[in-house]
Structure formats: structure tokens, C-alpha cells
VOPAGU-2260 file (C-alpha; in pm, 1 decimal, decimal comma):
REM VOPAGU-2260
SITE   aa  ch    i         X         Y         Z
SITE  UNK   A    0       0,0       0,0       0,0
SITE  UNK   A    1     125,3     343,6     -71,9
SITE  UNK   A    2     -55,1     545,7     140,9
SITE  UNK   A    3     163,5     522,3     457,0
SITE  UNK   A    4     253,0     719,6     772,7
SITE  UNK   A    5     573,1     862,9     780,7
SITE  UNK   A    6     769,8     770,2    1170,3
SITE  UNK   A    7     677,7    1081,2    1383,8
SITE  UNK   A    8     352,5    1035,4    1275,4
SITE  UNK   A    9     323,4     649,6    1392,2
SITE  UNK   A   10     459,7     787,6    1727,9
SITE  UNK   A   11     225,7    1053,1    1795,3
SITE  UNK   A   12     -47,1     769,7    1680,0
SITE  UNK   A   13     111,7     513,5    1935,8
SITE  UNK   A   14     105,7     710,1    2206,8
SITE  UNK   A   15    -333,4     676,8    2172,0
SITE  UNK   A   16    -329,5     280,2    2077,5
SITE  UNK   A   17    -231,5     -44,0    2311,6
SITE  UNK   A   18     104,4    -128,7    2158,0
SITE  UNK   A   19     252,8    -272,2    2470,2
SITE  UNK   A   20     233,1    -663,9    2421,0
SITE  UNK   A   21     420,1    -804,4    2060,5
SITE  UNK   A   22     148,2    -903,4    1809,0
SITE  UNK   A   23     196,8   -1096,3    1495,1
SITE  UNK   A   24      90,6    -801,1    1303,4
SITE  UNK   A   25     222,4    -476,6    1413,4
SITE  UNK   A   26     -25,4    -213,3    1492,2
SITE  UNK   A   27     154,9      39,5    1248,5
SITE  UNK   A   28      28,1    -185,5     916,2
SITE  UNK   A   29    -296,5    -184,9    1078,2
SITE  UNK   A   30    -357,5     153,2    1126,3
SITE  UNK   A   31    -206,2     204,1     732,3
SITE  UNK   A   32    -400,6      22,0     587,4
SITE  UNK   A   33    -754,9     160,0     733,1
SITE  UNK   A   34    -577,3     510,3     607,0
SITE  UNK   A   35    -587,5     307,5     276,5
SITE  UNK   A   36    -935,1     217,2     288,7
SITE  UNK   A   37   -1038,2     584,5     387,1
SITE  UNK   A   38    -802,1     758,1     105,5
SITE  UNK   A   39    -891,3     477,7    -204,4
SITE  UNK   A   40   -1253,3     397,2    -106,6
SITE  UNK   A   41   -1220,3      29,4    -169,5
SITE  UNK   A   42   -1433,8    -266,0      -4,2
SITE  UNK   A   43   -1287,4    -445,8     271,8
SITE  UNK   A   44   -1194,6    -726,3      41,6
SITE  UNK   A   45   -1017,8    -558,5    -212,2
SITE  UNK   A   46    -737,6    -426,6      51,5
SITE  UNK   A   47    -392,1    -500,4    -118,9
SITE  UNK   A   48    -175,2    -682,6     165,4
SITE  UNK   A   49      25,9    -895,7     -65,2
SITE  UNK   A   50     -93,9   -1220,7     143,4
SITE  UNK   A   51      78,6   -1097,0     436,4
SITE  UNK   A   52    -199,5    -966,7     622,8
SITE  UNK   A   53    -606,9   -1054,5     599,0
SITE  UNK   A   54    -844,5    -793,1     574,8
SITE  UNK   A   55   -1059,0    -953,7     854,9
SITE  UNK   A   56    -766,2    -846,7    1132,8
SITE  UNK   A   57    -764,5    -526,0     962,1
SITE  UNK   A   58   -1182,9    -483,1     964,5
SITE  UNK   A   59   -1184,7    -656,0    1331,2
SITE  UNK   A   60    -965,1    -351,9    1451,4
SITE  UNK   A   61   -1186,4    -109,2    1256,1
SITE  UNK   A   62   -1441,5    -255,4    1482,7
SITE  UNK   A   63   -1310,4    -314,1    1776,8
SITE  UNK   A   64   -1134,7      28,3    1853,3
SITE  UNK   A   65   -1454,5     204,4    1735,3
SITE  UNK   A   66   -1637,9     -19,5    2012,6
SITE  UNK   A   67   -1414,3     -23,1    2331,9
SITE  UNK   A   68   -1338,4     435,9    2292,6
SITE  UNK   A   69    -972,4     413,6    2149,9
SITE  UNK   A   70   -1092,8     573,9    1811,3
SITE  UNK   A   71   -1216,5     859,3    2005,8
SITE  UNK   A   72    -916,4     891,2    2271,6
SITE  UNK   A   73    -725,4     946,9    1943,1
SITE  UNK   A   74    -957,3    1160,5    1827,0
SITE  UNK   A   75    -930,1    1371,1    2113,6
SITE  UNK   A   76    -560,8    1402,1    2157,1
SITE  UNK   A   77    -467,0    1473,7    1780,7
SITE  UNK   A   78    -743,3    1765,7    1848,8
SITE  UNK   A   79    -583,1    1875,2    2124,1
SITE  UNK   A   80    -217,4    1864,3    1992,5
SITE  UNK   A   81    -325,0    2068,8    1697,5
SITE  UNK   A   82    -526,4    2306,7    1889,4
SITE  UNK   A   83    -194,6    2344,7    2120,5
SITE  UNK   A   84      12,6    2382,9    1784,1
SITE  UNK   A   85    -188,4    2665,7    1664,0
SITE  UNK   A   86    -149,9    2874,7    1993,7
SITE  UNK   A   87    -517,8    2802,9    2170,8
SITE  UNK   A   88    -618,1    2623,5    2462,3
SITE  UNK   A   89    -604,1    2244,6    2448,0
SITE  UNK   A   90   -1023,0    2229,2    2514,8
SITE  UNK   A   91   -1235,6    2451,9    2307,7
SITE  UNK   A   92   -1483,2    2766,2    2411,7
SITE  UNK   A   93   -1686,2    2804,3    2136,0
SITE  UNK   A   94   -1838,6    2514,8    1906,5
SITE  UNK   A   95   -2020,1    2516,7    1597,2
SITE  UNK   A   96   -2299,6    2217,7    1569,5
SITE  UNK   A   97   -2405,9    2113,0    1180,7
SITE  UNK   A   98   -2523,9    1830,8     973,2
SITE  UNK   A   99   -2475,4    1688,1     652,5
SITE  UNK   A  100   -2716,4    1493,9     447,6
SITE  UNK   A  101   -2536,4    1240,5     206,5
SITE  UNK   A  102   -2674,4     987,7     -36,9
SITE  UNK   A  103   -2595,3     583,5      71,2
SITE  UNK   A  104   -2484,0     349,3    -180,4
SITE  UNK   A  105   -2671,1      88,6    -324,8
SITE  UNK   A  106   -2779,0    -241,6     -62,8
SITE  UNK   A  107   -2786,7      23,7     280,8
SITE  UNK   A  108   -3069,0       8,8     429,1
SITE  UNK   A  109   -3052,7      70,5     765,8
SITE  UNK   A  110   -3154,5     393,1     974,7
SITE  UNK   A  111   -3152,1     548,7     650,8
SITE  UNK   A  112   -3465,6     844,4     520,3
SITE  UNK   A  113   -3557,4    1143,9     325,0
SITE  UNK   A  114   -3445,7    1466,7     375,3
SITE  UNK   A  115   -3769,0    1669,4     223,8
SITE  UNK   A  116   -3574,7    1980,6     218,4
SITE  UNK   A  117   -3248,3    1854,4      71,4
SITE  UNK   A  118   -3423,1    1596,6    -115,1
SITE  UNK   A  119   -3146,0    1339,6     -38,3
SITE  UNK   A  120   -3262,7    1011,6      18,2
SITE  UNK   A  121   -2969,0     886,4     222,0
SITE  UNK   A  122   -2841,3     955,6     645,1
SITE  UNK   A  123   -2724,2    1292,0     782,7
SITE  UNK   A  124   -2344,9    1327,4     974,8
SITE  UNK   A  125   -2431,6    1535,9    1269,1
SITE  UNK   A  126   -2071,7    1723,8    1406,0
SITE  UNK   A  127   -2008,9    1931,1    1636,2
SITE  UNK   A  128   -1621,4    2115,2    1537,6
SITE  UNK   A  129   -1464,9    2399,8    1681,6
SITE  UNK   A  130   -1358,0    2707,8    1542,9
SITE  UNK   A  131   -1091,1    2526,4    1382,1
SITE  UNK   A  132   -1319,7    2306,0    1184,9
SITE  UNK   A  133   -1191,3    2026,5    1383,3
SITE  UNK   A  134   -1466,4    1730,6    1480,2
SITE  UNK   A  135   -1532,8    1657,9    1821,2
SITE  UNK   A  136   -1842,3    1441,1    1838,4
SITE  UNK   A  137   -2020,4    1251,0    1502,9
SITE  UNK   A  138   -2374,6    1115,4    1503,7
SITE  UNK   A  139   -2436,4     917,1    1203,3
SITE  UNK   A  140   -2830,5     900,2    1146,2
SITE  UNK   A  141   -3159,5     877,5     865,6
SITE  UNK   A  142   -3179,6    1214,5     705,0
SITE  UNK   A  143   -3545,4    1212,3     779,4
SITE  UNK   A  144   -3470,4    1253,4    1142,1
SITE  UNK   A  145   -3466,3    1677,3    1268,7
SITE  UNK   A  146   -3115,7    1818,0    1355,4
SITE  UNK   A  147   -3270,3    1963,8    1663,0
SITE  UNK   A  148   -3422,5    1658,8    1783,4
SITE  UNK   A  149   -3073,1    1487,5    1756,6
SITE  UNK   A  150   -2828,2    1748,1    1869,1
SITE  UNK   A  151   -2833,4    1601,9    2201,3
SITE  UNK   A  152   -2706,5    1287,4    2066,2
SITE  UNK   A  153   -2364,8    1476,0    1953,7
SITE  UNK   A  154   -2320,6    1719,3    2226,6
SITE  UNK   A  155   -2422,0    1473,5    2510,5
SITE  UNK   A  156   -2090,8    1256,5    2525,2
SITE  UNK   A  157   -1856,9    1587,8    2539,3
SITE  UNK   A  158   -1992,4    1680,6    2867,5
SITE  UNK   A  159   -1743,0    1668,3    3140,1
SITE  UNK   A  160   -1460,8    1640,1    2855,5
SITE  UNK   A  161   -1481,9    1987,5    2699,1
SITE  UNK   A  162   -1481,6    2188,1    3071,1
SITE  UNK   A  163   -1462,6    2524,0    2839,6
SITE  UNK   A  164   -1729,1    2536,4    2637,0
SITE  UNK   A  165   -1918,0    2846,5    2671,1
SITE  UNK   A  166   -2139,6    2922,3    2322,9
SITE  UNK   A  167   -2242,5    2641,5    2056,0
SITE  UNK   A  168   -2344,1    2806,3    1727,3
SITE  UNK   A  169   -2616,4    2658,1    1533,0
SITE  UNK   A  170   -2895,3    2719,5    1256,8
SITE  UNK   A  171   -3267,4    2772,1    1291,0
SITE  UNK   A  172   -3304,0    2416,2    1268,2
SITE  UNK   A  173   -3234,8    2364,9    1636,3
SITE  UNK   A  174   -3349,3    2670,6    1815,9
SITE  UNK   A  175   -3655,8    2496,3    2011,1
SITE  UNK   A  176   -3611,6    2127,8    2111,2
SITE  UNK   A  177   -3184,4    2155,5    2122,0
SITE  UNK   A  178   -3216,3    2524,8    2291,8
SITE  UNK   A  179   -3430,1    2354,3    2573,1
SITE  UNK   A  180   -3174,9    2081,4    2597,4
SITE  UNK   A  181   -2864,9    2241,5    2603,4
SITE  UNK   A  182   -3046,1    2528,1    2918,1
SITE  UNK   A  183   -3173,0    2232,3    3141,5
SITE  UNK   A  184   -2853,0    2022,7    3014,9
SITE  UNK   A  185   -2529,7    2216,4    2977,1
SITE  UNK   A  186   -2483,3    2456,6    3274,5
SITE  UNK   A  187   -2343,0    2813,2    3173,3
SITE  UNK   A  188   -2379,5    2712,0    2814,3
SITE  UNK   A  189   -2527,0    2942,1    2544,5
SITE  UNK   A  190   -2704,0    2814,0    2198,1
SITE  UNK   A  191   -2658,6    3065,6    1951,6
SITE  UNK   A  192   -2845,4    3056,3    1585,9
SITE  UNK   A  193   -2778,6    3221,6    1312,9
SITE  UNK   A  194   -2893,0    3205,6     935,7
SITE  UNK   A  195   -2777,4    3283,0     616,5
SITE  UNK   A  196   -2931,0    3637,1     529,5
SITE  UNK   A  197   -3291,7    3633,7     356,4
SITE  UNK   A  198   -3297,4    3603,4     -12,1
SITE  UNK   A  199   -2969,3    3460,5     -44,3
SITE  UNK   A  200   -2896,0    3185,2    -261,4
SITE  UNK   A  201   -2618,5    2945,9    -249,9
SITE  UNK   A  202   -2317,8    2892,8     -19,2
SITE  UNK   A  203   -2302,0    3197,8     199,7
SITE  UNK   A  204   -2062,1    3171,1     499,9
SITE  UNK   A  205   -2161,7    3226,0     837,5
SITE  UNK   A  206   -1937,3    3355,0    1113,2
SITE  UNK   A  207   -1768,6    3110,5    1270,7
SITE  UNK   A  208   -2049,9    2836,7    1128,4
SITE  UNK   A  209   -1819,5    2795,5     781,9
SITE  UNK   A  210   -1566,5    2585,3     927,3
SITE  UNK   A  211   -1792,5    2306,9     990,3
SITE  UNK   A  212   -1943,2    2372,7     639,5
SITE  UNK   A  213   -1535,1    2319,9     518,9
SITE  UNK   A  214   -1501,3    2011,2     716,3
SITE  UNK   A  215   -1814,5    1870,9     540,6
SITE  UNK   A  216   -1614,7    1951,6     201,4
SITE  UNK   A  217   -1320,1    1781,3     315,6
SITE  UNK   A  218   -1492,4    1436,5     316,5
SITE  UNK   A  219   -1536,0    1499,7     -43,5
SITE  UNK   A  220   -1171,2    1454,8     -92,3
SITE  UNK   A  221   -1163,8    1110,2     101,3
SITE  UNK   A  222   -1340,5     829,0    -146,5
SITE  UNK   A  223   -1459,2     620,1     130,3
SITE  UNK   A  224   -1708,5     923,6     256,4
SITE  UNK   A  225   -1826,1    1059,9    -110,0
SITE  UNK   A  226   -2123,8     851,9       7,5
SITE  UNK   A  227   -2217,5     706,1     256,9
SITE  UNK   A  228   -2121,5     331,3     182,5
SITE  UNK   A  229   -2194,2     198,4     542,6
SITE  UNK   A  230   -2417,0    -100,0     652,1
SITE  UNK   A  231   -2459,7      36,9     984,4
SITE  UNK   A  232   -2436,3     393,3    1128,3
SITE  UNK   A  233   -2125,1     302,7    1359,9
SITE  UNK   A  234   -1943,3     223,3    1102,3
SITE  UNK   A  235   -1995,5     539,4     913,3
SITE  UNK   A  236   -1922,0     765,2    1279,0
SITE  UNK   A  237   -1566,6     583,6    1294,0
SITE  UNK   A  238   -1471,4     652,5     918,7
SITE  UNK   A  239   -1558,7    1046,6    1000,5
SITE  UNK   A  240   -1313,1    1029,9    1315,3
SITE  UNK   A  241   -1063,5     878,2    1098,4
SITE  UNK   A  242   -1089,8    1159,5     852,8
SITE  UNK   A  243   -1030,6    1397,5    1118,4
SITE  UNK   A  244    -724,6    1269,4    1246,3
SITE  UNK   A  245    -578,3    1189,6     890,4
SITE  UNK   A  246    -638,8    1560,6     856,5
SITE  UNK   A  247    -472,1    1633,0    1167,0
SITE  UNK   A  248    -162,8    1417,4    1110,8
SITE  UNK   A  249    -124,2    1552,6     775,0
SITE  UNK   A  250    -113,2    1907,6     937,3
SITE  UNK   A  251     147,0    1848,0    1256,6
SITE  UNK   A  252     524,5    1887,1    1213,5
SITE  UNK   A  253     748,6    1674,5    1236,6
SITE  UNK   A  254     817,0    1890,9    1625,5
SITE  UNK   A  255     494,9    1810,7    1678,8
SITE  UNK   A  256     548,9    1448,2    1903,9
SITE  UNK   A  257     663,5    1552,7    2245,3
């Protein structure tokens, strides 16, 4: 496989994964080659290992680290490593909550709907970044379902982690259910909504809200999240998280490992 990580980055992935005991396989080629399947797009199946390694171990550590929270401890420290990098505080003040409605491909079925105002028949990622479009929290769901009705759902797990959140910023799409949430929910936390201006057609960036919008065009440039190509809705959370810290990686320094 060509798409590999260079040694400082393996060592600032490490430090998040349990490479203590000696395993047939080592965790490095692992981690490469679900890089692979996030960069090319291919099935499972069709992973090139040269007979040296099955996709099964491969998928079972997909699964498995999605499952028992290592996906997200890595999640978390690459975000705060390059929030640290680019000067701020290591846990984020102000948050910008979004989704994205996204066709599936053909044969997925499950929790998937249609978004009447989109007109996508397909699920919606629900993120929650910060100001530097980096993702904190991913809800994978049916586009059918309301933002505002889900919100919860992405916020919920960040409480007690992200001590310095003050402000989320949102659209109109969650100003009553998630507003009455987040005051009964998240003490000393404001919701904020904002839309684009009346009359406007098109892309028009928000303060603040854009970098969420960015990180939704970012998955365009990964082939395994053009769609979404997911049985299940777990599977299509982790492949997000991945993005983010393949992002992430590609962005740090080579200084960056201490």
C-alpha cells in the first residue's frame, strides 16, 4: 500500500493505541491500511496486503477500537495537539454544531430516510467542530430525522470532557427542542443561531459556522465518505473520526510528538 505514515507520525499515533504486548501483526500496518481504505474507497476485500496480512484483522480492529473508545481517545488528543500547535487552549470555548445529508450506496438500508428539504434520500453526519473546523463528536443518522431533535445525541458525550465550552453556534433548525436541551442540560452554556441572510442563494458563509461547512467539504476529498457506503451507522461515525485525524496528522510537524 502506498498510502503510509511517515515515523513521527506512527509515534504521535502510538502514544493513543495499546502497543505494549508483541502481536503478529504490528499495529503500524494496521492503522495504514484503514488510512488506505479511507483515502482509495475500496471494499474491505479488495485491501492489497500482498498475502501478508487478511483484511478480517484489519476490519476486526476497525471494529473493535470504534467499540471499546480508542478511536475517540485518538480523536481527542490529535485535536488537542493541533489546537496546542496553533497557539489556543487544548479544550475549546466556542463550538459550531451542523449536519450533513449524504446519499448511501446501493444495498444500505438501515436507519436510513428522506431529507424533504435537501431531497437526499440517504443519512445525515451530525458534528459538532470547533472554530478550527476540527470534529469533536459525530452522530451518524436517517436524514429524515430533525437536527434539533438529535443534537443532544452529539453534544451529550462531550460533557465533562470539553470543561470550556461556553457558546455552541447553530442554525434555525435547532433553536426549540436543542435550545431547551442544552439550558436544562449544559450549565453556563449558550445556543446561539444564526442564518444565512434572507434572499440569499447558495453557499453563503456564516461567522464562525463555515468551518464546519469546510469540514463537510473535506470528506469529499476522502473516497470512502463521497457517500455514505456503510451497513450500519457506527461504522460510518468511525470513518468520520478517521478523517479527522488523517487531517490532523497531515497538518502536525514533524516537532509536533513531544
Amino acid at each position: 500500500m502506498s498510502i503510509q505514515e511517515t515515523d513521527w507520525q506512527w509515534e504521535v499515533v502510538s502514544q493513543s493505541l495499546p502497543t505494549e504486548r508483541k502481536r503478529v501483526h504490528s499495529l503500524r500496518v494496521i492503522v495504514d491500511a484503514i488510512f488506505y481504505v479511507l483515502r482509495v474507497g475500496c471494499q474491505w476485500r479488495n485491501l492489497p496486503t500482498d498475502g501478508l496480512l487478511k483484511w478480517e484483522l484489519v476490519y476486526y480492529y476497525f471494529r473493535k477500537w470504534q467499540a471499546d473508545g480508542t478511536l475517540e481517545s485518538l480523536n481527542f488528543s490529535l485535536n488537542i495537539r493541533e489546537r496546542e500547535r496553533q497557539g489556543k487552549e487544548a479544550s475549546p470555548s466556542l463550538m459550531s454544531i451542523d449536519s450533513q445529508s449524504v446519499k448511501v450506496a446501493p444495498f444500505v438500508s438501515e436507519e436510513t430516510g428522506v431529507d424533504g428539504n435537501k431531497k437526499i434520500n440517504g443519512r445525515k453526519r451530525h458534528v459538532i467542530t470547533d472554530t478550527l473546523g476540527l470534529v469533536w463528536g459525530v452522530v451518524v443518522h436517517s436524514a429524515n430525522k430533525a437536527d434539533g431533535a438529535l443534537a443532544q445525541r452529539v453534544v451529550g458525550p462531550l460533557r465533562g470532557y470539553l470543561h470550556r465550552m461556553e457558546r455552541i453556534l447553530a442554525d434555525a433548525a435547532y433553536e426549540r427542542v436543542f435550545t431547551q436541551w442544552v439550558s436544562k442540560n449544559l450549565l453556563g452554556v449558550e445556543l446561539e443561531t444564526s442564518s444565512k441572510p434572507p434572499g440569499s442563494e447558495g453557499f453563503v458563509p456564516v461567522k464562525w459556522r463555515w468551518v464546519t461547512e469546510r469540514a463537510f467539504g473535506m470528506f469529499n476529498f476522502f473516497r470512502r465518505l463521497d457517500k455514505d457506503h456503510e451497513k450500519t451507522p457506527q461504522s460510518a461515525e468511525s470513518w468520520v473520526l478517521w478523517h479527522n485525524c488523517q487531517i490532523i496528522l497531515n497538518r502536525l510537524g514533524e516537532g509536533s510528538v513531544n
